[in-house]
Backbone bond lengths (Angstrom), bond angles and torsions (degrees), N, CA, C in turn:
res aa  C-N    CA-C-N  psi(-1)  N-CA   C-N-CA  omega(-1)  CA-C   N-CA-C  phi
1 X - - - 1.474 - - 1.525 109.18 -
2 X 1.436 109.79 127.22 1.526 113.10 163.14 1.882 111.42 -27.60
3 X 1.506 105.26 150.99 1.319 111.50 141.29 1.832 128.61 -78.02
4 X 1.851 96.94 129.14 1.330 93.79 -170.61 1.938 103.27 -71.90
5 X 1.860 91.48 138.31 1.574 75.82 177.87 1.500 119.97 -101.98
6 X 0.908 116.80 -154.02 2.050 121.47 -169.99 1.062 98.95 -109.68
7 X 1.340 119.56 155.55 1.481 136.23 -155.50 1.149 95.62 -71.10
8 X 1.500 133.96 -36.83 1.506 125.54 161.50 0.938 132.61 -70.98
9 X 1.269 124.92 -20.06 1.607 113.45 161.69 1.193 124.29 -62.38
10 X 1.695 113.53 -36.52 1.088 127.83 -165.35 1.139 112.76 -74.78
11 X 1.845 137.41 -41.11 1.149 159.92 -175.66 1.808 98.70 -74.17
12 X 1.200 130.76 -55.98 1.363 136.37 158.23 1.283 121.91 -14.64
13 X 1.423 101.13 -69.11 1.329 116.79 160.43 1.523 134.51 -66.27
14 X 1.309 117.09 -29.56 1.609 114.22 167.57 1.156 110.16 -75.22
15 X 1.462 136.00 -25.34 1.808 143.22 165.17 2.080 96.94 53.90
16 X 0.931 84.33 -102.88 2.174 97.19 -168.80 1.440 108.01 -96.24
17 X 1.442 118.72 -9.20 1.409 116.72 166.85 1.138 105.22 -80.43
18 X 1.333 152.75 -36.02 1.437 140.71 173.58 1.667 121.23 -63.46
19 X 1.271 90.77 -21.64 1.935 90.86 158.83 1.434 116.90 -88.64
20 X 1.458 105.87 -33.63 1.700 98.75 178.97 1.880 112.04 -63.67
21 X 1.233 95.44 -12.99 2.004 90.79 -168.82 1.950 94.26 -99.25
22 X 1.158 101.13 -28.50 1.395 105.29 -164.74 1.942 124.77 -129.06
23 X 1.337 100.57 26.81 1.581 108.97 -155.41 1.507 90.67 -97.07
24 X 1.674 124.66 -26.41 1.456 115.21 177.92 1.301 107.80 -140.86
25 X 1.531 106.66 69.48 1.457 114.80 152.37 1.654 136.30 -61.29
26 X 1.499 139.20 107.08 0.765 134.96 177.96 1.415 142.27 -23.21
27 X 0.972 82.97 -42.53 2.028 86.39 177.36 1.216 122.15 -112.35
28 X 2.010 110.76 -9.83 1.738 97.69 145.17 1.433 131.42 -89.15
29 X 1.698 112.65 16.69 1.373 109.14 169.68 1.688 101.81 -82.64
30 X 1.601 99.40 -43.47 1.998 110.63 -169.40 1.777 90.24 -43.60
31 X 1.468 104.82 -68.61 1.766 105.80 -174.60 1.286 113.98 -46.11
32 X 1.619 124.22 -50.03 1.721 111.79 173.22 1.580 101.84 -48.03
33 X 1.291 124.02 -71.88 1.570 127.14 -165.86 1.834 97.12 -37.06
34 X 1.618 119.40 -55.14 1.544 95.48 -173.12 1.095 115.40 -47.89
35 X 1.456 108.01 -57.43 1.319 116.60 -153.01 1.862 106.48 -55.25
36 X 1.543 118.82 -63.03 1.231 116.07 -170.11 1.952 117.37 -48.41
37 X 1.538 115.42 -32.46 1.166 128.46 144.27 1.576 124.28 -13.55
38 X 1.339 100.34 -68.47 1.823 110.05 166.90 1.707 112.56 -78.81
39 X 0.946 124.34 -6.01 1.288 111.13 -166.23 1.602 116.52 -115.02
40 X 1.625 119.19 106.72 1.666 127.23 -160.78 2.157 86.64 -58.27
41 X 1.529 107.02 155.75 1.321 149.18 134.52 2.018 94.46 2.39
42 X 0.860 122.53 108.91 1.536 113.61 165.76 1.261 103.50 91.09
43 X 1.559 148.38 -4.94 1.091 164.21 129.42 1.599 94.20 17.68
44 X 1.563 127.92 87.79 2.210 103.35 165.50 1.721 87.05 -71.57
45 X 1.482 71.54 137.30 2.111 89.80 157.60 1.108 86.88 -133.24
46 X 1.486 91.38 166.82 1.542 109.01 176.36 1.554 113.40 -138.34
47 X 1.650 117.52 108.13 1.744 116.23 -177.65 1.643 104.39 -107.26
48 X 1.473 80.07 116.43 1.703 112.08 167.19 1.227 112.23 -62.78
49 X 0.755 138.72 128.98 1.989 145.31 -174.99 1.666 105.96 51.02
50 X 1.699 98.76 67.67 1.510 95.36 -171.78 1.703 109.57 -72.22
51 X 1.290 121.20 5.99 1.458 115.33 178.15 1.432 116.46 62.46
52 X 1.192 101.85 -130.36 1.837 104.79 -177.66 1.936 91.03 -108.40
53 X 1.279 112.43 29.72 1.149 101.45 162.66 1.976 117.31 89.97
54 X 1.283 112.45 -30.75 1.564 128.66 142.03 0.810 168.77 -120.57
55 X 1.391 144.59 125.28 1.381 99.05 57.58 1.645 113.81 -90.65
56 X 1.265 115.27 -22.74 1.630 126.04 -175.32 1.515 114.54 -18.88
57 X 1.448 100.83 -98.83 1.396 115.41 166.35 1.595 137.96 -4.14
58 X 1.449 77.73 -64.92 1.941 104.60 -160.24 1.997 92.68 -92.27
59 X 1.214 124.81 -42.33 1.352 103.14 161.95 1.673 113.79 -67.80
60 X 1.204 127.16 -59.05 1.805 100.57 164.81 1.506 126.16 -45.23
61 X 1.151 122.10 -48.30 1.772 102.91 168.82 1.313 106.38 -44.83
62 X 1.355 122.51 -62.20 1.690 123.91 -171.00 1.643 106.33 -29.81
63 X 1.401 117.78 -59.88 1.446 129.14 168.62 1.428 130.38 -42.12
64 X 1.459 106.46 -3.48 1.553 110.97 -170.39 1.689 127.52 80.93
65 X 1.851 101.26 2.36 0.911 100.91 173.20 1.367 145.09 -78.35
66 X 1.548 136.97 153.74 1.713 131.42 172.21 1.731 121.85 -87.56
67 X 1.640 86.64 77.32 1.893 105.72 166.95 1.309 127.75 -51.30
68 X 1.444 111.92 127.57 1.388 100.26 173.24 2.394 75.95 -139.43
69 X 1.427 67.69 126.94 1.923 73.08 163.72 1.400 134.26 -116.79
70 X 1.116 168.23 112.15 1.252 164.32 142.37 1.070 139.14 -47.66
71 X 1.457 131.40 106.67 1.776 110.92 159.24 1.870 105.45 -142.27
72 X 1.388 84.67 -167.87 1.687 74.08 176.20 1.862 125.36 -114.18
73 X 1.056 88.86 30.76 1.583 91.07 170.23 1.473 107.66 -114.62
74 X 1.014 102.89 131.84 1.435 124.46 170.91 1.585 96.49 -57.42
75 X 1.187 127.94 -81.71 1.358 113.71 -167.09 1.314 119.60 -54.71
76 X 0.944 143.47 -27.37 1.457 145.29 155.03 1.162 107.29 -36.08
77 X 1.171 113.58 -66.63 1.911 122.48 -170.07 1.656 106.93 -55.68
78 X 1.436 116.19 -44.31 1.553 127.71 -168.78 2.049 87.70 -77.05
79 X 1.358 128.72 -65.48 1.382 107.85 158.84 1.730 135.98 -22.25
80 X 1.134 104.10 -45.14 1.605 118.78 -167.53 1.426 95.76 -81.58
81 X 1.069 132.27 -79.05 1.764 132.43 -172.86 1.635 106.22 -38.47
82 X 1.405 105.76 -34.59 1.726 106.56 -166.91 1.711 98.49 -68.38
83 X 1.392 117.95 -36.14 1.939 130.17 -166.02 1.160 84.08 -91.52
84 X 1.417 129.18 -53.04 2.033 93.41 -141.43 1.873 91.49 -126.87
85 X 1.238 126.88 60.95 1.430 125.24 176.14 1.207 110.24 -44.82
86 X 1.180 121.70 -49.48 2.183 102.05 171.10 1.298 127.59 -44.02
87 X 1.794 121.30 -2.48 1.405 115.71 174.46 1.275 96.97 -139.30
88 X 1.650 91.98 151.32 1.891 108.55 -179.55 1.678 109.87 -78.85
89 X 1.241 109.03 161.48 1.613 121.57 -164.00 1.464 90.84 -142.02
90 X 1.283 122.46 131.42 1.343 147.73 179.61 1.915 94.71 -123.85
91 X 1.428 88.86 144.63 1.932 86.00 155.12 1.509 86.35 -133.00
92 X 1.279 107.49 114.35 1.634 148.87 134.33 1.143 153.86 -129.02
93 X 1.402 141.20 162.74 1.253 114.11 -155.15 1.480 93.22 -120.13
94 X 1.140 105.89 147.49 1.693 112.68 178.52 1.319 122.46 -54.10
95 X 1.568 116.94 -9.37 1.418 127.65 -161.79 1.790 95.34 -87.03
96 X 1.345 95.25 -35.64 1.356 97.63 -165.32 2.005 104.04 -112.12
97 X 1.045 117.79 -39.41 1.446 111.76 171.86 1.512 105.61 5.14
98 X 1.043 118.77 -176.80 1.742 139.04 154.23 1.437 122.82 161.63
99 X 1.841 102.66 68.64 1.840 114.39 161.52 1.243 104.84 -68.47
100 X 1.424 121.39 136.68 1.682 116.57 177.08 1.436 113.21 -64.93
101 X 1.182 109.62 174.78 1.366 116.72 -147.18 1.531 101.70 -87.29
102 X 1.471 115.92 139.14 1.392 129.01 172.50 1.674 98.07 91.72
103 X 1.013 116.56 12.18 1.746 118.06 172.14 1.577 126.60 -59.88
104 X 1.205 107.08 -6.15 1.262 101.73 -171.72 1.749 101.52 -132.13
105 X 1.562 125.83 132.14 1.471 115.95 141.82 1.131 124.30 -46.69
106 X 1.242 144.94 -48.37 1.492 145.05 -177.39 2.031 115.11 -143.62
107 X 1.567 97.29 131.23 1.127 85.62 176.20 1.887 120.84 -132.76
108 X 1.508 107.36 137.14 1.304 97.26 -152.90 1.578 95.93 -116.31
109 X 1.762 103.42 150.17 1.567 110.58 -176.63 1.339 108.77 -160.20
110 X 1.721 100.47 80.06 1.583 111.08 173.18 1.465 100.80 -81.18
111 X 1.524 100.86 121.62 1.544 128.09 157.34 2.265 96.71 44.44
112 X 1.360 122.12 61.55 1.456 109.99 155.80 1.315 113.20 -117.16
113 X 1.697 118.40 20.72 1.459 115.66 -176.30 1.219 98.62 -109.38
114 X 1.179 147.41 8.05 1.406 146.33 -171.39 1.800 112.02 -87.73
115 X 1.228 125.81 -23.19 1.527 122.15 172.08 1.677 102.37 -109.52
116 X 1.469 111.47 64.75 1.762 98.34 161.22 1.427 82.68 -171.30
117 X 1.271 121.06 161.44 1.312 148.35 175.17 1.461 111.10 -21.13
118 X 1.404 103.70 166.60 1.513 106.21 178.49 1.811 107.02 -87.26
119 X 1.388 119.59 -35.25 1.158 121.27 171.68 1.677 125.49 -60.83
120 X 1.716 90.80 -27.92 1.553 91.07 -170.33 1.675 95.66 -83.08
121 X 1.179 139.10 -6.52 1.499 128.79 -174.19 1.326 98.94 -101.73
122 X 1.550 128.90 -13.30 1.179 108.78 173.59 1.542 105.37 -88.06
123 X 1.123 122.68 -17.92 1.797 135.73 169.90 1.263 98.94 -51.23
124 X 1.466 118.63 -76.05 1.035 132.18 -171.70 1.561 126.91 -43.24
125 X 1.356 107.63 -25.80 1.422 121.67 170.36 1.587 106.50 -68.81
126 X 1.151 107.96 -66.03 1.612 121.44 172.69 1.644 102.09 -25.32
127 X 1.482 106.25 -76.94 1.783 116.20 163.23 1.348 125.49 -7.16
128 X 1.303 97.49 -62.30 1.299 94.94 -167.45 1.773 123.15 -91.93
129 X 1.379 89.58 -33.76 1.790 110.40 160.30 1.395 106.33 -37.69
130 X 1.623 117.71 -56.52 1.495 112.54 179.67 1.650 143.67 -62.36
131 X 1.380 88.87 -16.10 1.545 128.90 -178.79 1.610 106.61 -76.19
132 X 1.385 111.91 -32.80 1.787 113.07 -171.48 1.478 95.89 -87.68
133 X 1.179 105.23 134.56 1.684 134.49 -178.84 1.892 96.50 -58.47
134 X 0.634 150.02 -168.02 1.334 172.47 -75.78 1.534 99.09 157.59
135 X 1.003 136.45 112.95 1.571 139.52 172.32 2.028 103.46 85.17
136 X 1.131 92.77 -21.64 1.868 88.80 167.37 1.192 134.54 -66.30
137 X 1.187 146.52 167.63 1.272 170.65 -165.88 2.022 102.08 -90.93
138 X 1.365 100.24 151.19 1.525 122.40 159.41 1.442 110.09 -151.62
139 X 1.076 116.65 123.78 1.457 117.63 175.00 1.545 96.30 -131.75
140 X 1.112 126.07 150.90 1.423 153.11 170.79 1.423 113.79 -164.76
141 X 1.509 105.79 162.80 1.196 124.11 164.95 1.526 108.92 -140.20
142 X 1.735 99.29 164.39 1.756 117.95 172.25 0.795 119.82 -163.23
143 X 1.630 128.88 -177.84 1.147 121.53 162.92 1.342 116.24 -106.37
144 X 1.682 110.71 102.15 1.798 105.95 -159.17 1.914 93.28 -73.43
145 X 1.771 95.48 178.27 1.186 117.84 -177.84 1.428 112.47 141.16
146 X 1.737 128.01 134.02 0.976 123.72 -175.13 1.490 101.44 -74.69
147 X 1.391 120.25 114.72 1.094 123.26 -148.66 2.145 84.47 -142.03
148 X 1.156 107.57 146.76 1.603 102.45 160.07 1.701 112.55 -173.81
149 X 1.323 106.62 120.64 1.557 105.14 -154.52 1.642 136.99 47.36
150 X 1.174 102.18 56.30 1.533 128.00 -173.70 1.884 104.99 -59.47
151 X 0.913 165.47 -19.57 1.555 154.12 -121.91 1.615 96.69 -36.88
152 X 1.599 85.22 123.22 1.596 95.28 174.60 2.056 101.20 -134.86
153 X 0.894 118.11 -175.69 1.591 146.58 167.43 1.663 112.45 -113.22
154 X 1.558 102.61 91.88 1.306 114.28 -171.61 1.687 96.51 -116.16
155 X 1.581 120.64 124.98 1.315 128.03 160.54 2.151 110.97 51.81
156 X 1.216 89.03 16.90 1.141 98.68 173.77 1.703 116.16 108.41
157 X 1.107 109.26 -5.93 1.856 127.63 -171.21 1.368 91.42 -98.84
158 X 1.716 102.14 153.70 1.807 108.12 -176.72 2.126 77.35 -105.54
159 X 1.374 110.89 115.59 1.285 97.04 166.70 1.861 117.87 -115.59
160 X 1.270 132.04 -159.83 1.016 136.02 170.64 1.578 103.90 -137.87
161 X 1.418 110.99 127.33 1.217 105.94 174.06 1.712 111.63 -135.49
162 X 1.549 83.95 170.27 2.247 93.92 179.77 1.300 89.96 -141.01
163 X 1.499 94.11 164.53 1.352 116.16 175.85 1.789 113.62 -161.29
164 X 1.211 124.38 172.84 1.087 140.04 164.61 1.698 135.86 -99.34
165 X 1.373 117.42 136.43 1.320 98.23 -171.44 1.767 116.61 -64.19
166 X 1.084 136.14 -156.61 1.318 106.05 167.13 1.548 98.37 -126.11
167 X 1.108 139.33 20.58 1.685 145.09 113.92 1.369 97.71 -36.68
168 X 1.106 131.51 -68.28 1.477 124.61 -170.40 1.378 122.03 -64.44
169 X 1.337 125.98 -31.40 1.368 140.99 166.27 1.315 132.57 -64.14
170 X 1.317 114.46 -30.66 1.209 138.18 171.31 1.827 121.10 -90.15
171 X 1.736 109.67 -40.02 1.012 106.07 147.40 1.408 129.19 -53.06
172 X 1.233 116.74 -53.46 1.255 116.86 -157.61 1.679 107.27 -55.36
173 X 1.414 100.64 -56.61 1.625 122.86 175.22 2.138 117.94 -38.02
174 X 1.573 96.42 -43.91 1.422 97.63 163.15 1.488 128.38 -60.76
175 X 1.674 107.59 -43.78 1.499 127.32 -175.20 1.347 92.37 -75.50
176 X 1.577 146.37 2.40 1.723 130.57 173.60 1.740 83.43 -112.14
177 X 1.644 143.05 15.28 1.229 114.93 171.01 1.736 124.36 116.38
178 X 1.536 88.98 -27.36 1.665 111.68 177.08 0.886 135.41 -71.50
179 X 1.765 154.03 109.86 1.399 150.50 -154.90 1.566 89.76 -92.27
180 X 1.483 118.51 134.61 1.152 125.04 146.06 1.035 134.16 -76.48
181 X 1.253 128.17 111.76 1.570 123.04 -153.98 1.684 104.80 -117.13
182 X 1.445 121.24 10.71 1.316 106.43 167.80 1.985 95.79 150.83
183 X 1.239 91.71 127.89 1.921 100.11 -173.22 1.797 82.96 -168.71
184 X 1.581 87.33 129.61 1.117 126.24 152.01 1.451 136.65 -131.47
185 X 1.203 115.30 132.35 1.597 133.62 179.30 1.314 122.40 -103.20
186 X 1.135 109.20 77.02 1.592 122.60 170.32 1.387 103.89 -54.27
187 X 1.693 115.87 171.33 1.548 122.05 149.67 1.370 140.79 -16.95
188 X 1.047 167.28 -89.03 1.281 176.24 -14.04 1.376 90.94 -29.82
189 X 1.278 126.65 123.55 1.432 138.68 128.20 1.380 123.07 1.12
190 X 1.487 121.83 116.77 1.466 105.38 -172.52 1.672 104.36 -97.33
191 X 1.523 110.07 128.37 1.470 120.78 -169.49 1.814 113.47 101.79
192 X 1.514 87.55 -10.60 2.048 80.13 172.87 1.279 93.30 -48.66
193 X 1.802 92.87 171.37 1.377 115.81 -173.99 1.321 110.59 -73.82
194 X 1.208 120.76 -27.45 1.404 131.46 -156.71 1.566 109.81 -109.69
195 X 1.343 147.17 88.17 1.542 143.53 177.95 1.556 120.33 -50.34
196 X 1.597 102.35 84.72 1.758 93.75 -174.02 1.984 99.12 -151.08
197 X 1.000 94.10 145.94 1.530 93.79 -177.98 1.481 135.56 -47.28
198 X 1.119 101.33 -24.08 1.677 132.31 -165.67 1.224 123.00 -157.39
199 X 1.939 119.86 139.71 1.198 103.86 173.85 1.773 87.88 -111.98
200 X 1.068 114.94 -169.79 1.408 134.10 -161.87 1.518 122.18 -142.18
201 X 1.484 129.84 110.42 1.882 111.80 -179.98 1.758 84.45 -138.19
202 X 1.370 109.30 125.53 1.407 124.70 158.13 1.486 107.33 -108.97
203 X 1.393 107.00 131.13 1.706 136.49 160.95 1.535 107.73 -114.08
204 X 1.470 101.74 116.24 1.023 97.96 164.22 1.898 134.34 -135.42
205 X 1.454 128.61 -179.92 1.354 128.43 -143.08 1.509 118.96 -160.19
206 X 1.185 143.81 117.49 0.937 123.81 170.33 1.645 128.38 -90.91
207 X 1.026 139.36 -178.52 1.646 134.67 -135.86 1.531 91.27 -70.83
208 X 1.557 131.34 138.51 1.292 117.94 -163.97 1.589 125.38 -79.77
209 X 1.134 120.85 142.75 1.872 102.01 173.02 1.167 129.92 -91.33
210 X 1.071 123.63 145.60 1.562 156.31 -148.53 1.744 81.01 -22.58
211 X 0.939 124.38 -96.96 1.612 127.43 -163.65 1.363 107.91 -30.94
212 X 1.335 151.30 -11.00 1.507 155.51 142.81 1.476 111.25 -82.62
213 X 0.966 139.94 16.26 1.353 135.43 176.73 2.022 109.48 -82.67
214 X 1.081 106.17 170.32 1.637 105.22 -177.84 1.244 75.04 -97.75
215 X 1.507 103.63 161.07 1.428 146.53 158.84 1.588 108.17 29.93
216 X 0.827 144.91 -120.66 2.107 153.72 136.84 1.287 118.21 -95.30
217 X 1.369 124.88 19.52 1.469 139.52 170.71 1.137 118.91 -68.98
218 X 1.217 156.20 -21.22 1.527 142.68 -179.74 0.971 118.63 99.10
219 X 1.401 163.92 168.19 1.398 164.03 -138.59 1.536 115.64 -50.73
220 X 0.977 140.03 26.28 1.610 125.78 179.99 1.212 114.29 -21.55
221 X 1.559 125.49 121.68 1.542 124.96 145.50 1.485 111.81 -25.32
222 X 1.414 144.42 119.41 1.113 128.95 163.71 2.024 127.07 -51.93
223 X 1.326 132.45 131.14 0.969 99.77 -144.37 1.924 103.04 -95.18
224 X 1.422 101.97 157.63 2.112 109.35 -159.07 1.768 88.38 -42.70
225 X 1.354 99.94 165.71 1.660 117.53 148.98 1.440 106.28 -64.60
226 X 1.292 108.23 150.12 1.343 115.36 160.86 1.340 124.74 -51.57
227 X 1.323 119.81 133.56 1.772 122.36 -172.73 1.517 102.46 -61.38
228 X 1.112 102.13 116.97 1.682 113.02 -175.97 1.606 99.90 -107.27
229 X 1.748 114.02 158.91 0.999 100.56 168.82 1.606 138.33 -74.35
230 X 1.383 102.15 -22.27 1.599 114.19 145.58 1.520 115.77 -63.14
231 X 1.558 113.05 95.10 1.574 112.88 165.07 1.475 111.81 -27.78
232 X 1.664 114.70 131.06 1.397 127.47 154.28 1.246 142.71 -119.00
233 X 0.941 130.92 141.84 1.284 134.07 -152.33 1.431 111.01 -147.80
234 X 1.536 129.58 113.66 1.284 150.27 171.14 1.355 143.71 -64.57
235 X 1.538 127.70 82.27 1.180 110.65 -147.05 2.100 99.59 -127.49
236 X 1.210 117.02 128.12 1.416 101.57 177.19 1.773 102.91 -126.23
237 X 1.061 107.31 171.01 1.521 132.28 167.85 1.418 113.18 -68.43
238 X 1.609 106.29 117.99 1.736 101.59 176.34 1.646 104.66 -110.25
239 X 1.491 120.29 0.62 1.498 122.25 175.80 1.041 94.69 -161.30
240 X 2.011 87.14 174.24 2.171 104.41 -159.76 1.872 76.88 -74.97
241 X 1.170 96.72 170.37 1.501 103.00 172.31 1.753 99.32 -118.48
């Protein structure tokens, strides 16, 4: 059996093919569109496994937003700066990052917890939870499932992956402070790359202020993202952490 490799080797090596299979997924454009929706002009977000930079990135710059992205492949990052120059590119890994806490208005993390441990994605949740400002947004997606050292054949890579159930994901996210404001788990796609029951995208928000409210009515639920085929799920900050 192959050696399983590290999310950077593996990402290194997919370079511009990982945008061609995955650069316009349906239901993380619907979730970009919510999210940038709530989020004023100058908005910092922050995208965790910014890839080659799309669609994440480069639709928040489009928005007027202040990008800063992260992941850990070097070629990704040298991809990403070349497409979306209105936002900064770091190669780091979320495990280890450390912006102080509440640094970001919104922070986004389509599918970069899936090649590292089961402990480190529940870390990593913690991570990033701490990172959203107080009244900001978190949106992510995955593919939940009590999952822990999986070896699979992904896009041609022998990888190892974990995951969380999304009972566990959603808990966890409340117990760091975060209102879930709306996640759905459709099907998994038949023929995705990845064999798992469900994918998963949380956005999240805390109770909205007066200038987002419906009509002169009083608290409106903010209303879900559109059901994308990437499950979503809504989760915001109700205190500093």
């Amino acid at each position: 059996m192959s050696r399983r490799k590290s999310a950077a080797e593996v990402f290194d090596a997919l370079g511009e093919r990982y945008e061609e299979v995955f650069g316009q997924v349906p239901g993380q454009i619907e979730a970009l569109d919510w999210l940038t929706a709530r989020l004023p002009a100058g908005a910092r977000v922050l995208d965790v496994g910014s890839g080659t930079g799309r669609p994440t990135a480069e639709t928040l710059v489009r928005a007027g937003c202040d990008v800063t992205g992260i992941d850990v492949s070097a070629a990704m990052v040298a991809l990403a700066r070349a497409r979306v120059p209105g936002a900064r590119f770091e190669q780091a890994d979320v495990r280890t990052y450390t912006p102080p806490p509440g640094s970001f208005d919104a922070v986004c993390s389509f599918f970069p917890l899936l090649v590292m441990d089961q402990p480190e994605v529940a870390a990593a949740l913690d991570r990033m939870a701490s990172w959203t400002a107080p009244g900001g947004y978190f949106v992510m997606a995955t593919v939940p499932g009590d999952i822990r050292g999986l070896d699979i054949e992904w896009m041609g890579h022998a990888v190892t992956v974990s995951s969380l159930s999304t009972d566990d994901h959603l808990a966890r996210l409340a117990d760091r402070g975060l209102e879930v404001l709306h996640h759905h788990p459709p099907p998994f796609p038949p023929g995705a790359p990845v064999a798992a029951p469900a994918q998963q995208v949380c956005s999240s928000a805390p109770p909205r202020p007066p200038r987002d409210r419906a009509g002169g009515g009083g608290g409106a639920t903010p209303p879900a993202p559109p059901a994308p085929e990437v499950s979503s799920c809504a989760t915001p900050p109700t205190r500093p952490r």
